[in-house]
FIKESE-898839 format. One record per residue: chain; residue in three letters; residue number from 1; x, y negated, z of N, C-alpha, C, CB in turn. Coordinates in nm, 3 decimals. Each point is the difference from the previous one (the first is absolute). Glycine has a CB too. Layout:
N
REC,cadena,residuo,num,n_east,n_north,n_up,ca_east,ca_north,ca_up,c_east,c_north,c_up,cb_east,cb_north,cb_up
REC,A,ALA,NUM,X,Y,Z,X,Y,Z,X,Y,Z,X,Y,Z
...
This chain:
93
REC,cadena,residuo,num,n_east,n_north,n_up,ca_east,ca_north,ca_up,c_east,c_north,c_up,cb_east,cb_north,cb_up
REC,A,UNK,1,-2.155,-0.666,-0.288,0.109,0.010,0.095,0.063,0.140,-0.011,-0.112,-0.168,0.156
REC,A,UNK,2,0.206,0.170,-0.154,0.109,0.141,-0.035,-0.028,0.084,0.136,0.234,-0.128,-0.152
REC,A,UNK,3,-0.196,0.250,0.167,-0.005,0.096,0.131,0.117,0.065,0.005,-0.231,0.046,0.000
REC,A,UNK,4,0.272,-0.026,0.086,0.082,0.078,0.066,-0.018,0.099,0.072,0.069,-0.149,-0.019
REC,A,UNK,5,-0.015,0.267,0.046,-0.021,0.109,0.143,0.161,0.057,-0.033,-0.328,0.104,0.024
REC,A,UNK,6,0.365,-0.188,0.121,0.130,0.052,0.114,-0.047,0.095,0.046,0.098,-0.181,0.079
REC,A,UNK,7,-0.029,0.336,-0.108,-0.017,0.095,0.113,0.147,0.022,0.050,-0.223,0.121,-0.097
REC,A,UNK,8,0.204,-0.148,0.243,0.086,0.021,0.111,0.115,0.090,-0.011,-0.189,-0.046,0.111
REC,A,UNK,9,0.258,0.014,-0.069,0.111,0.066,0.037,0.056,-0.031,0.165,0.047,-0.010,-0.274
REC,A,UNK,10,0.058,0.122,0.307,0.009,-0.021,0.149,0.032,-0.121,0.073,0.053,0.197,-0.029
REC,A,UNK,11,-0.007,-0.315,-0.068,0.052,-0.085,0.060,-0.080,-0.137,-0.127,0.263,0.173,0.148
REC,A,UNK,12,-0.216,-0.290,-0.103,-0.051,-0.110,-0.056,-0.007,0.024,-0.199,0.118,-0.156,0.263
REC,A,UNK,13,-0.247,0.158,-0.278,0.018,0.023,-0.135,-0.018,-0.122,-0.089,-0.070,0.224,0.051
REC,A,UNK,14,0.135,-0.277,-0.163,0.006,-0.080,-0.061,-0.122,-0.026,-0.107,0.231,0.042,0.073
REC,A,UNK,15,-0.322,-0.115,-0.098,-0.103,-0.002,-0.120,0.022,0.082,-0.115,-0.034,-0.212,0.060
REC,A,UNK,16,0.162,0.112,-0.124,0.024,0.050,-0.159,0.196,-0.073,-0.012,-0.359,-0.039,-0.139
REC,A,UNK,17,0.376,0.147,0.061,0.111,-0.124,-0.037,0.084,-0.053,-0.118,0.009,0.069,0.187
REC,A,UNK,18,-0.225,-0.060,-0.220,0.018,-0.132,-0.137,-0.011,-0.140,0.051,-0.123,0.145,-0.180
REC,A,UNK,19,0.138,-0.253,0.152,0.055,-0.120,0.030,-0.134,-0.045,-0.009,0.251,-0.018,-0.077
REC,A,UNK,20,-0.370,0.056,0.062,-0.121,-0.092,0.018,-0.004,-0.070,0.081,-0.098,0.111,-0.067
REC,A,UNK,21,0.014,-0.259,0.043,-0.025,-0.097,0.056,-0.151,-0.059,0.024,0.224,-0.009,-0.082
REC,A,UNK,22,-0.277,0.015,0.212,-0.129,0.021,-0.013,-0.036,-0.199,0.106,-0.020,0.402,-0.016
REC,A,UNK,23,-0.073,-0.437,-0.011,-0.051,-0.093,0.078,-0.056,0.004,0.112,-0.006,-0.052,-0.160
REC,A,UNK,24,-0.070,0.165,0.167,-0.011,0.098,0.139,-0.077,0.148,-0.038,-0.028,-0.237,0.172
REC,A,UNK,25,0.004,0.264,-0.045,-0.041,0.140,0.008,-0.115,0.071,0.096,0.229,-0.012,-0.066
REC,A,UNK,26,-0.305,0.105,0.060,-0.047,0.097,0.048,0.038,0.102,0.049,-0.086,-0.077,-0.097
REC,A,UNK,27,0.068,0.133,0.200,0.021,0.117,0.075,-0.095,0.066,0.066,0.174,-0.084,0.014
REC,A,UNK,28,-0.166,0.215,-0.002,-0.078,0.089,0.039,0.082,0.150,0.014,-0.196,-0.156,-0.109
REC,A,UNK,29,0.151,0.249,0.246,0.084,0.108,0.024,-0.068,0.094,-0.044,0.112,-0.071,0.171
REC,A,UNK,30,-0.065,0.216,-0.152,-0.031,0.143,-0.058,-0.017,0.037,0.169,0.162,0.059,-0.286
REC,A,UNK,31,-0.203,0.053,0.291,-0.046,0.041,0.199,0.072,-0.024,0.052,-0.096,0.158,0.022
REC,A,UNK,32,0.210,-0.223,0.002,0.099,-0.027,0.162,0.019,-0.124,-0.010,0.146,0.200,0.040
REC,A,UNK,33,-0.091,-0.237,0.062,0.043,-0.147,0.018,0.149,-0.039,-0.105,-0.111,0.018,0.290
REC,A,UNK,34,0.059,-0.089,-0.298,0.107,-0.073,-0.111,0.006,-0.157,0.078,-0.083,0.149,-0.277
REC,A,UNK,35,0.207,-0.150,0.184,0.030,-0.183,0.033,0.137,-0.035,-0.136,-0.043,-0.001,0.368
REC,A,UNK,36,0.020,-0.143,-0.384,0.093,-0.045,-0.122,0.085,-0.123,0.042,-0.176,0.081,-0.178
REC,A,UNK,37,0.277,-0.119,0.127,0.053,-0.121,0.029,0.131,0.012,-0.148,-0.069,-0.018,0.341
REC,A,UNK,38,0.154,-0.118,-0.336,0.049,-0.026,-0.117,0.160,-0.014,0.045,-0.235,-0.115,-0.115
REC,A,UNK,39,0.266,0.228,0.187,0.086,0.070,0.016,0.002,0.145,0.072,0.060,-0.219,-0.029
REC,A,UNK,40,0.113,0.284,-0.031,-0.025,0.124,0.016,0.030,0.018,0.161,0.055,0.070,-0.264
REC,A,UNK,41,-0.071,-0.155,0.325,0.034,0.056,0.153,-0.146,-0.030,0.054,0.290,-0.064,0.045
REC,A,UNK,42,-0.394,0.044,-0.100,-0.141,0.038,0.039,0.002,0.121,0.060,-0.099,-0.115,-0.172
REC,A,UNK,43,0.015,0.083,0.334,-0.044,0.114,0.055,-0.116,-0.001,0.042,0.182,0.040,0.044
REC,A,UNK,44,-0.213,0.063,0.058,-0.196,0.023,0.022,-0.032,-0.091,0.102,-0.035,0.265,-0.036
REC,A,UNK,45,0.152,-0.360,0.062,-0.002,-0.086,0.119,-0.025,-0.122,-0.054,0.149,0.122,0.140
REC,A,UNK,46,-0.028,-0.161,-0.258,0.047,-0.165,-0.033,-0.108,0.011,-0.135,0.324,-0.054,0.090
REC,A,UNK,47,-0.382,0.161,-0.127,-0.042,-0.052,-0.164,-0.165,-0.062,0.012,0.167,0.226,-0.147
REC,A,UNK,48,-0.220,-0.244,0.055,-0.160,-0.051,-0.035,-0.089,0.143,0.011,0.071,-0.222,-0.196
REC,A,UNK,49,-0.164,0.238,0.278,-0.079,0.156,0.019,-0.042,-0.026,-0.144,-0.109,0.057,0.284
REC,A,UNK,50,0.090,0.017,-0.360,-0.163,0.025,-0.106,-0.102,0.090,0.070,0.131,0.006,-0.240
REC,A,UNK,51,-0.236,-0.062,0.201,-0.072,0.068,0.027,-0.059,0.110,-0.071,0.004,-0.170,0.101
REC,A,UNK,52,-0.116,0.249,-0.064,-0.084,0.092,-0.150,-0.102,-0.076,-0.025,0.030,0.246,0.046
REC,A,UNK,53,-0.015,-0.292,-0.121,-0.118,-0.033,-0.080,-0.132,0.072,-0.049,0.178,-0.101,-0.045
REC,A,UNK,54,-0.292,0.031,0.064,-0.112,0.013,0.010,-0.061,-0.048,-0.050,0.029,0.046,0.120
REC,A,UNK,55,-0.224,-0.010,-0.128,-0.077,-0.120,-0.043,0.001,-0.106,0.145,-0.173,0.160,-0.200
REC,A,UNK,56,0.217,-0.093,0.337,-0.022,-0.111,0.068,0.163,-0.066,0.074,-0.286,0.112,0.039
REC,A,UNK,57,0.375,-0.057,-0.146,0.109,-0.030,0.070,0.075,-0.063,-0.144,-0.003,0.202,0.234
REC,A,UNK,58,0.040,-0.322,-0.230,0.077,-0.058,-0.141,0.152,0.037,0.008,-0.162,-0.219,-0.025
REC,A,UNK,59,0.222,0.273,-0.054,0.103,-0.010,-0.046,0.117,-0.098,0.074,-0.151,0.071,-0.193
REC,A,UNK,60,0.245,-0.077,0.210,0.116,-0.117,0.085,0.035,-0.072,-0.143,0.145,0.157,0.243
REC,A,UNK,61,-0.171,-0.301,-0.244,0.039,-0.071,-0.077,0.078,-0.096,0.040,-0.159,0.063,-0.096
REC,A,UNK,62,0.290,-0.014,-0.009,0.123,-0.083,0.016,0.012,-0.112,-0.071,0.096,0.176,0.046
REC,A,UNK,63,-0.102,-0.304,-0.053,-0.007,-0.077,-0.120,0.013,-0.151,0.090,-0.170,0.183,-0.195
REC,A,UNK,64,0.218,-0.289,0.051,0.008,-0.112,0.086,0.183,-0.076,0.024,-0.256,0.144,0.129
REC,A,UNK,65,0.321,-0.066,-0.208,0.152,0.009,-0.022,0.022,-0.146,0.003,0.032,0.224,-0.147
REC,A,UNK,66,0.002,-0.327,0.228,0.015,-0.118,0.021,0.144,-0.023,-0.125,-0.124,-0.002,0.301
REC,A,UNK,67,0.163,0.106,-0.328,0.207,-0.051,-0.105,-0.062,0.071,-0.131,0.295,0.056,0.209
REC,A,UNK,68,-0.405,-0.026,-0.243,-0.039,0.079,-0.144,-0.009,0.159,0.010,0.129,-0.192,-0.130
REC,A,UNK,69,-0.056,0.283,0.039,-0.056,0.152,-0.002,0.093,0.037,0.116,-0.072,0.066,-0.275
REC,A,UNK,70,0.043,0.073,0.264,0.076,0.103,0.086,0.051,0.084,-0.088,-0.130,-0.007,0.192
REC,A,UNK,71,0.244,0.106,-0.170,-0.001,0.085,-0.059,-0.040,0.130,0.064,0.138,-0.139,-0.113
REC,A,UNK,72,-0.207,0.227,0.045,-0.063,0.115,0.061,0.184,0.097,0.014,-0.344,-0.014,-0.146
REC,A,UNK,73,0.396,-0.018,0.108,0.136,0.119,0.019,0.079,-0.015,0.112,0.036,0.010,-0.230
REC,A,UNK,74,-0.075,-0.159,0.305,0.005,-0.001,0.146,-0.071,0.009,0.119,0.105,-0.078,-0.099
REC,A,UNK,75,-0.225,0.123,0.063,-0.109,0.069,0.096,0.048,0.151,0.023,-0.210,-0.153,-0.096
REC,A,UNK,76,0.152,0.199,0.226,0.008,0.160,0.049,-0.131,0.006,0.079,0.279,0.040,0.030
REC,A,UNK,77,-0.314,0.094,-0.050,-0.094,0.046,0.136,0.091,0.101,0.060,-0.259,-0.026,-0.094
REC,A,UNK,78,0.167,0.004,0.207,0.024,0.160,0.098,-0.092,0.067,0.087,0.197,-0.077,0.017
REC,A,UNK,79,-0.205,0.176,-0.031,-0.114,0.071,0.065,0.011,0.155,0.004,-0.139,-0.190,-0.077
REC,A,UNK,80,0.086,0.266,0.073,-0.010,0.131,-0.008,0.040,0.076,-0.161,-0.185,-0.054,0.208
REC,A,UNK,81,0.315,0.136,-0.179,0.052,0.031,-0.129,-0.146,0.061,-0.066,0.289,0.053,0.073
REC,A,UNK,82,-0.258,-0.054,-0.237,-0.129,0.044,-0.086,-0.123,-0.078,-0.001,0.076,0.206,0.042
REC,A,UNK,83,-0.077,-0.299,0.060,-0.132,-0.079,-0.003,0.049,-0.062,-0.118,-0.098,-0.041,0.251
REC,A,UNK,84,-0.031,-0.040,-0.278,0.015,-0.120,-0.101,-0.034,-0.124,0.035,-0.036,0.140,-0.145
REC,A,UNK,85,0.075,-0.277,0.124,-0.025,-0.131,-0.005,-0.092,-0.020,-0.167,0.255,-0.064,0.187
REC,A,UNK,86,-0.296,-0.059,-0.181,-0.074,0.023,-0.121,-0.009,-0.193,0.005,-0.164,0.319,0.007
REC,A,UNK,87,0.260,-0.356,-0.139,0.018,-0.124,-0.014,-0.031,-0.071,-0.116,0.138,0.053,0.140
REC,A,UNK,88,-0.241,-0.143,-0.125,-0.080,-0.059,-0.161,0.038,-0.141,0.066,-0.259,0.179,-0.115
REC,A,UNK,89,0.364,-0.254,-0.004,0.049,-0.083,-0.009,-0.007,-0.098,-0.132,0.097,0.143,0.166
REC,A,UNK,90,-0.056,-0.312,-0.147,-0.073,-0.085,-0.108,0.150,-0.028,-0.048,-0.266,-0.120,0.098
REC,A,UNK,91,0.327,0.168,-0.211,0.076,-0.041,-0.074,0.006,-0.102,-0.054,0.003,0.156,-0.003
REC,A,UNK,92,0.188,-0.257,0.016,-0.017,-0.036,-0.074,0.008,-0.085,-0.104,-0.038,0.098,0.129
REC,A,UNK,93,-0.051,-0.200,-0.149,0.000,-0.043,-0.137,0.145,-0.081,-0.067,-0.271,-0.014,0.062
């Protein structure tokens, strides 16, 4: 599975914006609260929390795309500028 690390910026930050297409995904934060959603008007209110991941805390798994892939170039997080999101995703085939 491929990885990613989004580090933050002040406002909704976008994954990537290469056109990948993933089947789903993993998430996990860097020390602050983070949250993601698959638009850029995600906030700390409307988006998906991640959590930090742990040995006793799993990762937020996104997966289960009922219409096929996603594209990762329409995902954003937001959270604390400089933090990081950290996204291992199934490309694909």
């Amino acid at each position: 599975m491929p990885l990613l690390t989004v580090t933050l910026g002040t406002g909704a930050t976008r994954f990537t914006s290469n056109p990948w297409r993933a089947m789903g995904m993993k998430a996990w934060q860097g020390a602050s609260p983070s949250f993601i959603g698959d638009s850029s008007a995600v906030t700390t209110s409307t988006g998906i929390p991640v959590p930090v991941a742990s040995t006793t805390v799993p990762p937020l798994d996104v997966s289960g795309f009922t219409s096929g892939a996603i594209n990762l170039n329409q995902w954003y997080a937001i959270g604390t500028s400089g933090d990081v999101v950290h996204i291992q995703y199934t490309a694909e085939e």
